[in-house]
TIROMI-268975 format. One record per atom (N, C-alpha, C, O): x, y, z; residue number from 1; atom name. Coordinates in pm, 1 decimal. Each point is the difference from the previous one (the first is absolute). Example, Ala and Ser with C-alpha at 12.3 -4.5 7.8 and 13.67 -1.06 7.14 Angstrom:
REM residues 2
PT|u|v|w|seq|atom
PT|1319.0|-569.0|780.0|1|N
PT|-89.0|119.0|0.0|1|CA
PT|90.0|120.0|0.0|1|C
PT|103.6|-1.9|66.5|1|O
PT|-138.6|106.9|-138.5|2|N
PT|82.0|119.0|6.0|2|CA
PT|-77.0|109.0|73.0|2|C
PT|50.9|110.8|16.9|2|O
***
This chain:
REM residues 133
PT|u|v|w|seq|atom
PT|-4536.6|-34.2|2311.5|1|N
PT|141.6|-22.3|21.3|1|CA
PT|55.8|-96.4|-103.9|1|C
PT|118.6|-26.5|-19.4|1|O
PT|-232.0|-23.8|-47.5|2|N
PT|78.4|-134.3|-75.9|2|CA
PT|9.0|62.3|-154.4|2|C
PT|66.2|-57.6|-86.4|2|O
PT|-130.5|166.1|63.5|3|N
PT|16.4|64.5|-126.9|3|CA
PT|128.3|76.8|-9.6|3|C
PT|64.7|17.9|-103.2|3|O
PT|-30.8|32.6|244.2|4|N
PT|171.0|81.6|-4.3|4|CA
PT|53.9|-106.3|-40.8|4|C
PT|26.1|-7.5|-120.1|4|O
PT|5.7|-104.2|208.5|5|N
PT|124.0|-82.4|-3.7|5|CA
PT|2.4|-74.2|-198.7|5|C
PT|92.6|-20.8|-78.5|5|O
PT|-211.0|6.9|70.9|6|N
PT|-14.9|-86.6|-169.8|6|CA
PT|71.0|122.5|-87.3|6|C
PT|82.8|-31.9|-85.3|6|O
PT|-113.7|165.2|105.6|7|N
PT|79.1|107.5|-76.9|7|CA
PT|105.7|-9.9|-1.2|7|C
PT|77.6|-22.1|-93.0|7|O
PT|-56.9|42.7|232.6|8|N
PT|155.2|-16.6|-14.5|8|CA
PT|76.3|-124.9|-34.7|8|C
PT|122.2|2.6|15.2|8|O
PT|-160.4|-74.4|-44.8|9|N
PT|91.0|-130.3|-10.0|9|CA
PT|-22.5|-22.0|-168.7|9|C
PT|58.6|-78.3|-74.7|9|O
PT|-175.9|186.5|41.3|10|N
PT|0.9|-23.4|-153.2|10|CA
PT|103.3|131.2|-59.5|10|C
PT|77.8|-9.3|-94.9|10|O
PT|-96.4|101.5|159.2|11|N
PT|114.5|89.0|4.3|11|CA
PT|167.8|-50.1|-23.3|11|C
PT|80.1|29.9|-88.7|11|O
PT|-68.0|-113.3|201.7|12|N
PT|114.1|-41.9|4.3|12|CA
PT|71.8|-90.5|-108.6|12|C
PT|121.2|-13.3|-16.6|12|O
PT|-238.3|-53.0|-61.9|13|N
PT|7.3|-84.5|-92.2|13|CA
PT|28.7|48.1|-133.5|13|C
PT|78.0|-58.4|-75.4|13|O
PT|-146.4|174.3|42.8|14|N
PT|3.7|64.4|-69.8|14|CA
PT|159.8|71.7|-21.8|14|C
PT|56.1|-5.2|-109.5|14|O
PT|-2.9|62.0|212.6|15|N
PT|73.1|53.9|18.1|15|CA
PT|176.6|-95.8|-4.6|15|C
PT|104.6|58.6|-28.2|15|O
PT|-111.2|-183.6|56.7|16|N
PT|75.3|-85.5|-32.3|16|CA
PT|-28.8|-58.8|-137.1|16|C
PT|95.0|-44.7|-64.3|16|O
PT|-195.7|41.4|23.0|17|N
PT|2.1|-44.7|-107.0|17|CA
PT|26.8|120.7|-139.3|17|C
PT|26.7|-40.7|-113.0|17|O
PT|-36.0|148.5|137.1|18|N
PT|-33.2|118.6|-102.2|18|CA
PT|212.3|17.5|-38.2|18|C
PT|100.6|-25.1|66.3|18|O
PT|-122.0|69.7|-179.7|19|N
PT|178.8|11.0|-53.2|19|CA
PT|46.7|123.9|51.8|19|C
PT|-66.2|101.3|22.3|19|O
PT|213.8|-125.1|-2.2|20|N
PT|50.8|102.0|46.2|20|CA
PT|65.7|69.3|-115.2|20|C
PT|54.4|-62.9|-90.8|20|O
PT|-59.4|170.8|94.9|21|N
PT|85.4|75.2|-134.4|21|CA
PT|111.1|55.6|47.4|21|C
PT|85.8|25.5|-84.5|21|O
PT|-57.7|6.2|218.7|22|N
PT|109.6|37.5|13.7|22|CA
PT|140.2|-73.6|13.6|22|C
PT|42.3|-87.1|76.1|22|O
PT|7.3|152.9|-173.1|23|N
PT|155.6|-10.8|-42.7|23|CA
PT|87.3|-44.1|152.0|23|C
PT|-21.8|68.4|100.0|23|O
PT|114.4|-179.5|-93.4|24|N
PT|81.8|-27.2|111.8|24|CA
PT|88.1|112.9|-29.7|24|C
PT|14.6|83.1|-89.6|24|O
PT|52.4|-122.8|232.5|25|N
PT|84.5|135.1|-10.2|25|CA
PT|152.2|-60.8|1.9|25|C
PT|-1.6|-106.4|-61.9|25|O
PT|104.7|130.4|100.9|26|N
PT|87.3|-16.0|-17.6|26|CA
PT|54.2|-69.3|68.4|26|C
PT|100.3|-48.7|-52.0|26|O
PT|-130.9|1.4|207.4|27|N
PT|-12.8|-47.6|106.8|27|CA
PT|-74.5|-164.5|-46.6|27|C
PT|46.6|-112.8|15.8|27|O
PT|-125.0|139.5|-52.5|28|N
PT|-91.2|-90.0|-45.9|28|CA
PT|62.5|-129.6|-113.8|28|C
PT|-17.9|-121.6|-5.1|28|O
PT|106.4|229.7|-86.4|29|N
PT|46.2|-104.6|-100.7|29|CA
PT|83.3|-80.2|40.1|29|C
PT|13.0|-121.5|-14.8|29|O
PT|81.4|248.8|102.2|30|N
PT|121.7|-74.5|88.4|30|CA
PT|-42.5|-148.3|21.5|30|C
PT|31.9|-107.6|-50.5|30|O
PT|-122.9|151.5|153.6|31|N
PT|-65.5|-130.0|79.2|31|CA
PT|-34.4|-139.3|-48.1|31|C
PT|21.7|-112.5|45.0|31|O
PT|-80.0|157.2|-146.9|32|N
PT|-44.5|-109.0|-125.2|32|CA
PT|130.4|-78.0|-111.3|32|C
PT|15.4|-106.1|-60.5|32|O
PT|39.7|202.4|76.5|33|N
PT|90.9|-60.5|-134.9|33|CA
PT|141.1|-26.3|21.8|33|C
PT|75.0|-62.2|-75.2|33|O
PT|-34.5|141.3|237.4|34|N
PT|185.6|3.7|44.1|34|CA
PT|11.9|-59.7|91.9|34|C
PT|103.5|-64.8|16.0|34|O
PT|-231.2|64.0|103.3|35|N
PT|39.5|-34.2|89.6|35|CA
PT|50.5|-120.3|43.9|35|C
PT|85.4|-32.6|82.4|35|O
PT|-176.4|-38.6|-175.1|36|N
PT|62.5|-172.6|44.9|36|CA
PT|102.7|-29.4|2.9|36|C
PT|36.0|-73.7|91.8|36|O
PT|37.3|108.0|-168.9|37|N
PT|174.0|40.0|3.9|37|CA
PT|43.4|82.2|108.2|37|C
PT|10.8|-25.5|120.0|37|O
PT|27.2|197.9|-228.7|38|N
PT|71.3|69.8|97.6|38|CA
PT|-79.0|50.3|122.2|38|C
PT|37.4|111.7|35.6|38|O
PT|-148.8|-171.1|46.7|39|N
PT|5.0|-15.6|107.7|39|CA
PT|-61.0|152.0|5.3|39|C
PT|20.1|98.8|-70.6|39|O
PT|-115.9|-126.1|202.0|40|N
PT|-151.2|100.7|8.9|40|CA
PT|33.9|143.8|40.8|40|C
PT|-82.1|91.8|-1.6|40|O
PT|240.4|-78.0|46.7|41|N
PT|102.9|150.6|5.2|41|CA
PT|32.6|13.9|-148.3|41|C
PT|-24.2|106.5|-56.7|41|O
PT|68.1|-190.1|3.8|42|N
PT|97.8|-4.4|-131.1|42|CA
PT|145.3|0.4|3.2|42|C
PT|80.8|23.2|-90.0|42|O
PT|-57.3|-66.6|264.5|43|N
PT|135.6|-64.1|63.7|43|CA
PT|115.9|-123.8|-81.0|43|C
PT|121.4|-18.6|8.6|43|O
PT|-250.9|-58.4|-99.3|44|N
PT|51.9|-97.2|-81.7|44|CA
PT|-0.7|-143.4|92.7|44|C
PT|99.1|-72.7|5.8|44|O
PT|-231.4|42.6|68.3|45|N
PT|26.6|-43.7|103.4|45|CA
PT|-137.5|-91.3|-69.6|45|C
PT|-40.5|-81.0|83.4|45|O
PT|-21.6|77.0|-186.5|46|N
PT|-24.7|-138.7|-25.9|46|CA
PT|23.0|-71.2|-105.5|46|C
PT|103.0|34.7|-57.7|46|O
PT|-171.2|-140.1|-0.9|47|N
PT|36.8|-58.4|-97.0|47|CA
PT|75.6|-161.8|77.9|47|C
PT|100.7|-60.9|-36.0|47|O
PT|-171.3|38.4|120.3|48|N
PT|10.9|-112.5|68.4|48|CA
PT|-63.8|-131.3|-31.9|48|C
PT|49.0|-112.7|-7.2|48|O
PT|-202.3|167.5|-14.4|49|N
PT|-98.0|-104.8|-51.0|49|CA
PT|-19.6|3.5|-161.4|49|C
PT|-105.8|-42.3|-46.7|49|O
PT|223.0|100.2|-50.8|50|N
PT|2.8|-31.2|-118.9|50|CA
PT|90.8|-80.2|-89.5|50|C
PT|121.2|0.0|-21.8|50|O
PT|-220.8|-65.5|-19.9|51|N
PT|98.1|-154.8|-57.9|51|CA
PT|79.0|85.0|-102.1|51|C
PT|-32.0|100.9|-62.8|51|O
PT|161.2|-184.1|66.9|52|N
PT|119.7|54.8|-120.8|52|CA
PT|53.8|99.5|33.2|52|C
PT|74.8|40.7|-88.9|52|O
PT|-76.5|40.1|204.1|53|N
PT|47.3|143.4|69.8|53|CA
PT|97.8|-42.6|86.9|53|C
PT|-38.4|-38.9|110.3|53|O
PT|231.9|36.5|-150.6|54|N
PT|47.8|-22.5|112.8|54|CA
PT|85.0|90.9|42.0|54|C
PT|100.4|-35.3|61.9|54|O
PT|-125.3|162.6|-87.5|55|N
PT|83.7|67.4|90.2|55|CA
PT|-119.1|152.7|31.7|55|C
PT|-95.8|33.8|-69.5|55|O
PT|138.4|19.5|173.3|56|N
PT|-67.7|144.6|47.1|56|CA
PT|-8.9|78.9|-111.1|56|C
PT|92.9|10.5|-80.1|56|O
PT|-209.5|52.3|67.8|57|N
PT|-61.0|72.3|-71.3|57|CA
PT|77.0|143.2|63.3|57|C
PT|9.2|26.4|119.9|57|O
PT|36.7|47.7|-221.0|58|N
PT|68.6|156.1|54.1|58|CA
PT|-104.8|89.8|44.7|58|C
PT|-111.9|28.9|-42.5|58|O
PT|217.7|23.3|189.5|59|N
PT|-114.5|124.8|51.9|59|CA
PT|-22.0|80.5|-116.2|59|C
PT|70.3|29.8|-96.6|59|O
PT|-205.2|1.5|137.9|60|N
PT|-32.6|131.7|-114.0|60|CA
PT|-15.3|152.0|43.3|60|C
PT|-35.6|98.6|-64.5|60|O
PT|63.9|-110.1|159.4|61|N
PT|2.5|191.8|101.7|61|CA
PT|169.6|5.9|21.4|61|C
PT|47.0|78.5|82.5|61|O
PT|32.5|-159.7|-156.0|62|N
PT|107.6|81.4|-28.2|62|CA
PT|44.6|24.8|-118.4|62|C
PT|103.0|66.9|-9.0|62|O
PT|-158.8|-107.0|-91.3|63|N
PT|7.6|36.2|-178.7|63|CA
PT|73.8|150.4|10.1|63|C
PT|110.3|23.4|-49.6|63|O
PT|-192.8|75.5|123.9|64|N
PT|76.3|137.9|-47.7|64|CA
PT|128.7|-9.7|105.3|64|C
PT|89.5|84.2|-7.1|64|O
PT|-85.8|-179.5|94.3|65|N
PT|134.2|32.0|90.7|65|CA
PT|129.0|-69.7|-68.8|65|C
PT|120.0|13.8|23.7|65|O
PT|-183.9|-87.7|-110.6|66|N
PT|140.6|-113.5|-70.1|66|CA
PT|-6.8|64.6|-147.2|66|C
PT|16.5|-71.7|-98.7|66|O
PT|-38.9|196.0|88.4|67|N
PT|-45.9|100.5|-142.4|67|CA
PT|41.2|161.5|39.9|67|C
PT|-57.4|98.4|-46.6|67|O
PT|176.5|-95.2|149.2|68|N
PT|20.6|149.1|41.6|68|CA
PT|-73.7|34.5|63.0|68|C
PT|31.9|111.9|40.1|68|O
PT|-153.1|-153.6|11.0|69|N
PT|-121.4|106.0|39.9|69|CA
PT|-95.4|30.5|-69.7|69|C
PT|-85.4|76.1|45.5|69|O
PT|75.5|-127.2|-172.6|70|N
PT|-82.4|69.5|-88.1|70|CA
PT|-91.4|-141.5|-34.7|70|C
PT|55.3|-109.9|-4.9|70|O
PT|-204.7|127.7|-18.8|71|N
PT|-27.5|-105.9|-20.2|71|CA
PT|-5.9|-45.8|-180.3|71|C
PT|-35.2|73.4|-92.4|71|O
PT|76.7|-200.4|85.5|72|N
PT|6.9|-11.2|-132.5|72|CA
PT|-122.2|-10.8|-98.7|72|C
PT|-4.7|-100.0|-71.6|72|O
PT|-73.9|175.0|64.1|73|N
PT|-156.6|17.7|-38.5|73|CA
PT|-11.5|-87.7|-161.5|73|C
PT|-63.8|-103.0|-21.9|73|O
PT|147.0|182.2|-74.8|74|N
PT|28.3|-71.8|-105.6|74|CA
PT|16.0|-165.4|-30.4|74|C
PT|-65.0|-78.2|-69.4|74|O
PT|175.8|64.7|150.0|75|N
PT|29.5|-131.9|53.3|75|CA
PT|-100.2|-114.0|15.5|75|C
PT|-13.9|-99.7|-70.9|75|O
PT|-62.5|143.3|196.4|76|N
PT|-80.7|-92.5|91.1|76|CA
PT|-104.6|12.0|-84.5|76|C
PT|-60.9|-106.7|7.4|76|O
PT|-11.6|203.7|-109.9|77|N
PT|-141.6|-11.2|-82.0|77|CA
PT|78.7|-96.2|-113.8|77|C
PT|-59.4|-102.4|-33.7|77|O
PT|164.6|125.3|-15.0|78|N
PT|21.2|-80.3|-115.3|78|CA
PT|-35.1|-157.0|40.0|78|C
PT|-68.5|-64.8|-79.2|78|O
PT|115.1|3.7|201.6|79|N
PT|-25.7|-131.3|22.4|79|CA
PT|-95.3|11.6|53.1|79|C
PT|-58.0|-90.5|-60.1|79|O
PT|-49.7|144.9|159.3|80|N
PT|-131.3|-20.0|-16.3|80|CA
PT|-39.1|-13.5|-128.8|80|C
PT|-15.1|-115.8|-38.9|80|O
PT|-3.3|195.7|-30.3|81|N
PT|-31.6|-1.1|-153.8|81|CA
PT|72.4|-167.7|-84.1|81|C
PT|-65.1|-68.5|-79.0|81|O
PT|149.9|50.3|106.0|82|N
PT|65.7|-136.2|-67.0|82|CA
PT|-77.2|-85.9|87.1|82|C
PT|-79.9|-52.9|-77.3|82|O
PT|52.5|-1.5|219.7|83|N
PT|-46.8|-42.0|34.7|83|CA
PT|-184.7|-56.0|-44.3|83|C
PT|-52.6|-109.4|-20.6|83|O
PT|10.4|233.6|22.0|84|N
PT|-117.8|14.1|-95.9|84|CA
PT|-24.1|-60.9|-82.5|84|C
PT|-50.5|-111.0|16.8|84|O
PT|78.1|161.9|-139.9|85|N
PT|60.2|-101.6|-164.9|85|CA
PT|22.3|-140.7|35.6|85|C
PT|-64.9|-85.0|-61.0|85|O
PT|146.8|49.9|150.2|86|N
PT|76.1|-149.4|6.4|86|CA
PT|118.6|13.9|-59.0|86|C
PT|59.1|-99.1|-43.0|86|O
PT|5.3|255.8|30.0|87|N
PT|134.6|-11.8|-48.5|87|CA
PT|112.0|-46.5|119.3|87|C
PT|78.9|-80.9|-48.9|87|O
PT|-60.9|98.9|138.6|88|N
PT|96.5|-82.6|130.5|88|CA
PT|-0.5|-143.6|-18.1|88|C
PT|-73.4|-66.7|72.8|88|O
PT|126.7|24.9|-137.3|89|N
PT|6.1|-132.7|16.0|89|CA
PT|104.9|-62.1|83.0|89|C
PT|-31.4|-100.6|63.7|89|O
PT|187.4|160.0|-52.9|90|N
PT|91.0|54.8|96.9|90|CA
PT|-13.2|-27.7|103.1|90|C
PT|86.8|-42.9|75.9|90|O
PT|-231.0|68.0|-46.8|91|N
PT|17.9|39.6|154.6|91|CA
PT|-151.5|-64.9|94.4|91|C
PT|-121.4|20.2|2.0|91|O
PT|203.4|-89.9|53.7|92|N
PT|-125.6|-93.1|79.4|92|CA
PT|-134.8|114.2|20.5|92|C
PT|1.4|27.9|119.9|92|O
PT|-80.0|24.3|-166.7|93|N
PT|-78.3|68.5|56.2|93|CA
PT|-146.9|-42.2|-63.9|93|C
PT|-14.3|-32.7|-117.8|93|O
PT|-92.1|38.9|215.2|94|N
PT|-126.1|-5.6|-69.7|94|CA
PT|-18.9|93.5|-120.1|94|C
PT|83.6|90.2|3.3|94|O
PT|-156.4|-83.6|-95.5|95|N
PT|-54.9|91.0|-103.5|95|CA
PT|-105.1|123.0|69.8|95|C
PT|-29.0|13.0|118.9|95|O
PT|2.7|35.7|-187.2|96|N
PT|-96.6|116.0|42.9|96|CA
PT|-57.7|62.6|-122.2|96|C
PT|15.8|113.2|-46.0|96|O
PT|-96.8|-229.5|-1.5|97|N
PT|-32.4|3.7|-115.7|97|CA
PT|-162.6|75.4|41.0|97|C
PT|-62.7|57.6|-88.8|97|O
PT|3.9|-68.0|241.6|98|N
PT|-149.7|36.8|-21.8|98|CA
PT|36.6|184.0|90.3|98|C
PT|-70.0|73.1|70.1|98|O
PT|171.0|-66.4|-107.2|99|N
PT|41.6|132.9|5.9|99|CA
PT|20.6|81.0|-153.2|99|C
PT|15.4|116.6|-36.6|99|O
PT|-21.0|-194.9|-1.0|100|N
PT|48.5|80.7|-148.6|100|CA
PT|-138.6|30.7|-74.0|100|C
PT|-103.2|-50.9|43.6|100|O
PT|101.5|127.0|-146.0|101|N
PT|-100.6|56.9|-52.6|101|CA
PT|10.1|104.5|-144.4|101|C
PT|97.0|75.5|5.4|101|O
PT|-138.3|-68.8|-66.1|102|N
PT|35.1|81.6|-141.5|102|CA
PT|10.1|198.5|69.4|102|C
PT|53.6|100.2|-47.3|102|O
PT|-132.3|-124.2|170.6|103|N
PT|-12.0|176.4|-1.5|103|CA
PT|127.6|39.3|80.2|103|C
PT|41.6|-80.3|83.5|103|O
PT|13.3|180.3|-100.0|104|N
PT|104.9|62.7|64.1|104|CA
PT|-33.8|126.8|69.5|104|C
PT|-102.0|66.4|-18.8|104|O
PT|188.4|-43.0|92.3|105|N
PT|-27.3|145.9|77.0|105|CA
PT|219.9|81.9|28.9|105|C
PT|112.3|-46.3|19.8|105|O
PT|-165.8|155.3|-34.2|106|N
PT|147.5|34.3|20.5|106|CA
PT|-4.8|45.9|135.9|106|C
PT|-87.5|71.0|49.6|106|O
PT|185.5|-116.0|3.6|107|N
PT|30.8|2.3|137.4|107|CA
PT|157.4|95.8|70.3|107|C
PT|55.1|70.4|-84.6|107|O
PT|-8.1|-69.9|188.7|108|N
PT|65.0|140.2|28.1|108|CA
PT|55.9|-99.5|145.5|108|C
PT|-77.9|-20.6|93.0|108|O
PT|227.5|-36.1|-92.5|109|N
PT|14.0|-66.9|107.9|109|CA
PT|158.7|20.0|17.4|109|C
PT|99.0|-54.7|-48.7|109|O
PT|-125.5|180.7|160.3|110|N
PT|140.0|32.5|14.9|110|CA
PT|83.2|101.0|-92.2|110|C
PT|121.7|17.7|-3.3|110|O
PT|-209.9|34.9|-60.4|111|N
PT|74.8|84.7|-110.3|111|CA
PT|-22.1|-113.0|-109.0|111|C
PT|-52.6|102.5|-43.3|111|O
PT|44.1|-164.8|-9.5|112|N
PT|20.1|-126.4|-74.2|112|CA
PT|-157.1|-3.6|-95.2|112|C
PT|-90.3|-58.5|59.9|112|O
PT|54.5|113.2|-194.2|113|N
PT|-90.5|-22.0|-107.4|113|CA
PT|-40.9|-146.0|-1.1|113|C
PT|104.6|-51.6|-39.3|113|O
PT|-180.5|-36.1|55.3|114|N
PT|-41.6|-95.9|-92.3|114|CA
PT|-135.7|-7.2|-49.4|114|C
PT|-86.1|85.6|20.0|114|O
PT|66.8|-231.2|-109.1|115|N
PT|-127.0|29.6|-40.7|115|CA
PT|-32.3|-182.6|55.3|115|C
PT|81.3|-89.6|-22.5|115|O
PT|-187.9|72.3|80.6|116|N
PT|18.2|-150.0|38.8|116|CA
PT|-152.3|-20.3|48.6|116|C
PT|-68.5|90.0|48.7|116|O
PT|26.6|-223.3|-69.7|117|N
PT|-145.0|-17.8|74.6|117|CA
PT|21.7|49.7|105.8|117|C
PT|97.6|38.9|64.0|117|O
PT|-279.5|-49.8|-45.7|118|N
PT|-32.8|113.1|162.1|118|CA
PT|51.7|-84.9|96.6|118|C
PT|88.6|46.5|71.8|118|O
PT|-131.8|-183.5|-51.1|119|N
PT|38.3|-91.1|115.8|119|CA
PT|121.9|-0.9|59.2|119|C
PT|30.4|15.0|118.3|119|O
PT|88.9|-49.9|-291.9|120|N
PT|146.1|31.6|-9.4|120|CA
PT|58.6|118.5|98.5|120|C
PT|96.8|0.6|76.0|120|O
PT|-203.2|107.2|-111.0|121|N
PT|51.9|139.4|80.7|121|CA
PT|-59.0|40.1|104.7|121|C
PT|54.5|101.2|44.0|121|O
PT|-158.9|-141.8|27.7|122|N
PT|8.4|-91.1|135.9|122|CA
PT|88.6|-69.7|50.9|122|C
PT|65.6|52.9|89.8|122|O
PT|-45.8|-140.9|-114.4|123|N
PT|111.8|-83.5|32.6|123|CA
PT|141.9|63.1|29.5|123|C
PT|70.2|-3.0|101.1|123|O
PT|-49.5|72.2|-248.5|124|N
PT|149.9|79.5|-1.0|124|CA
PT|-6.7|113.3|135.7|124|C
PT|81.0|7.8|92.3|124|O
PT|-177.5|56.5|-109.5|125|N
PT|9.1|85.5|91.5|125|CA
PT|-14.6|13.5|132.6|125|C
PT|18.1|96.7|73.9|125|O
PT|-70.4|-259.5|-43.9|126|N
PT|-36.5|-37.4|149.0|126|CA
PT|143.9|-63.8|31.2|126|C
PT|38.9|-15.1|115.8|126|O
PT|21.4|-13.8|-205.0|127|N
PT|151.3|-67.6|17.5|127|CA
PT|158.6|147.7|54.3|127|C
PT|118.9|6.4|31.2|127|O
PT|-229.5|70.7|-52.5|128|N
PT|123.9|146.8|-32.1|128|CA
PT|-36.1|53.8|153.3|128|C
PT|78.4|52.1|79.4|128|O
PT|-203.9|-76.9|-63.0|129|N
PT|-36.6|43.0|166.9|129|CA
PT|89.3|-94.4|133.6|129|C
PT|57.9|40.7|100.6|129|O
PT|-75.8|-156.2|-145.7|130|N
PT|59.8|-106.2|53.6|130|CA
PT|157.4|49.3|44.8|130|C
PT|44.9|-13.5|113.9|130|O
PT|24.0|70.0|-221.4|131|N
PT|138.6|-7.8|67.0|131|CA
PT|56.0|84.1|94.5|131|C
PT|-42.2|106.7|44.3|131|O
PT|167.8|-184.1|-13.2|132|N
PT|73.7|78.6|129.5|132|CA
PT|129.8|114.7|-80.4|132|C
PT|104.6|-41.9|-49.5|132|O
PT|-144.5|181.6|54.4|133|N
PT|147.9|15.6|-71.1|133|CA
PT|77.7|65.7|186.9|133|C
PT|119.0|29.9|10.3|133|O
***
């Protein structure tokens, strides 16, 4: 009995310790990189516990409702993408610089062509699910 339990606990070790290769998803980046702000819906409901932040962070599941209905795909990758770089300077926002990356992928959001890191288009596209039209 004492040889199962030592397996498994070397198992387990192994298994926390071994790298993960899989790619976050879009949900994931959210989580990591927006939420502290616009808040774990994307209601715009945090950004409470960040120094130098004094006003509400904008909902983000109404972008396509304050855009006709349509979501602004172009738009919202360009400042992810500026964000990235450290081009926003404008605009109180963290960077998302360990989002950025030399490889691109072309992506399809809403009718809308771009070409933008993979994470970026995660992100963009987990943002396009998000809204209310």
């Amino acid at each position: 009995m004492r040889v199962p339990l030592i397996f498994l606990c070397v198992c387990m070790m192994l298994t926390a310790c071994g790298g993960n290769d899989r790619a976050p998803s879009g949900a994931e980046l959210y989580a990591q990189n927006c939420a502290i702000c616009h808040g774990g819906d994307a209601r715009g409901g945090g950004g409470g516990g960040v120094e130098g932040f004094g006003r509400t962070p904008p909902d983000l599941t109404g972008l396509a409702a304050r855009n006709g209905g349509v979501f602004p795909a172009e738009r919202v990758a360009a400042l992810l993408e500026g964000y990235a770089v450290g081009g926003q300077t404008l605009r109180p926002m963290a960077g998302f610089s360990a989002l950025q990356s030399e490889e691109r992928q072309r992506v399809r959001v809403d009718g809308v062509r771009l070409r933008m890191t993979p994470p970026l288009a995660k992100l963009l596209a987990y943002l396009n699910d998000l809204q209310q039209r």
